[in-house]
N, C-alpha and C positions, 0 to 999 in steps of 0.2 A: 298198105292201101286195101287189100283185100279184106283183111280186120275191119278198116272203116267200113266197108261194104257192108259184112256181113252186121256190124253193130246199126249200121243204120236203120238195115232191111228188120233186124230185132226191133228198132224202135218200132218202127211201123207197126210190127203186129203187137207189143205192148199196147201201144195206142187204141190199136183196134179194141183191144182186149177189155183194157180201159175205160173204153168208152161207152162198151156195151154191158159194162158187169155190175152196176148197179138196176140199171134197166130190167137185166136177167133175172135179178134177185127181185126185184117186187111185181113180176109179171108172176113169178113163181108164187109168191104171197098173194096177192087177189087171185088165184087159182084158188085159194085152200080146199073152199066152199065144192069145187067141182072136181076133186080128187076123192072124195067120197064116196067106197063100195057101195054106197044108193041112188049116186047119178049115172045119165043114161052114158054118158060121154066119158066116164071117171079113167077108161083105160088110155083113152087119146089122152088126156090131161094129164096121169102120169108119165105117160112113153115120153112126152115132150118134156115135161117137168124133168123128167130123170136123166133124159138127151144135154139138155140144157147143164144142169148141174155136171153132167159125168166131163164136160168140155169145160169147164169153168175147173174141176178137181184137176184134169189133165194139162191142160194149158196152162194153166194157171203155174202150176208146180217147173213147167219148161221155164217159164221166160220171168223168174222172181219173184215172182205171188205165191211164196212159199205157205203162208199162214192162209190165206186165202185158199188156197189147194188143200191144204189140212183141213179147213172147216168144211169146205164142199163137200170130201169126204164126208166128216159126220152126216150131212143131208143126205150125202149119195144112199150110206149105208140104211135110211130110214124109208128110200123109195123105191131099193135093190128088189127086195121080197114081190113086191106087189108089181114089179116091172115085167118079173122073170114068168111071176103067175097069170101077169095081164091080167088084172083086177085092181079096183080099186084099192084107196088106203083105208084101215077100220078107223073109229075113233082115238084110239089111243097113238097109234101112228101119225094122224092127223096132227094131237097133242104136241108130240115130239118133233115132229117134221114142221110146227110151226116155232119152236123153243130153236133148233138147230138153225133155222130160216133168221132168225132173229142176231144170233149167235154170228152166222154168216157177213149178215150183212154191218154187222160189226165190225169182226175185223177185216172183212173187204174197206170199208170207209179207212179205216185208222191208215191201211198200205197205201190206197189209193190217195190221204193227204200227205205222206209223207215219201212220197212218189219212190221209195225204196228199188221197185222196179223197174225205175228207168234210170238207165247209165250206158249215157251215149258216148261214142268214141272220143269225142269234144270232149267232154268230161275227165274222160281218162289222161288225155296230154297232158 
């Protein structure tokens, strides 16, 4: 009974997680343009961009979005530098962190159809 519990209360925040991580992923991508060491805003748009991602690498890797938590990673590592400096991203970072973005949101799609990370108590009986 308590199993059930605790697998349901996982669905839940699968779901949440679910729900929001495509979303995440291309709020990040029409950012690109304002992550740029030449915008006036570039550090607010990284700290969030990099908030964003470091929870999608974390979470993600708790509750089954294993591959998912792997690619964040690589994003995370492309936004880490410019997070810690609070300063924008140069252009070749910019390059990369769109390549990884892309990467991302890949195999988030592929987990997300093949719902890998939900496995509810019902299931298991």
């Amino acid at each position: 009974m308590l199993q059930d519990q605790f697998n349901d209360r996982l669905d839940v925040v699968r779901r949440r997680f679910a729900s929001s991580l495509e979303s995440n992923i291309k709020d990040i991508d029409s950012e690109l343009s304002n992550l740029s060491d030449g915008c006036a805003n570039a550090v607010d748009v990284v700290a969030n961009a990099y908030r964003r991602i470091h929870g999608i690498s974390g979470v993600g890797g708790a509750i089954g979005f294993a591959a998912t938590s792997r690619a964040a990673k690589d994003v995370e590592d492309v936004l880490i530098g410019a997070y810690r400096d609070q300063r924008g991203l140069a252009a070749a970072e910019i390059s990369r962190l769109e390549k990884m973005l892309g990467a991302l949101a890949v195999v988030a799609q592929a987990e997300l159809s093949s719902n890998r990370g939900f496995s509810t108590s019902k299931d298991e009986k």
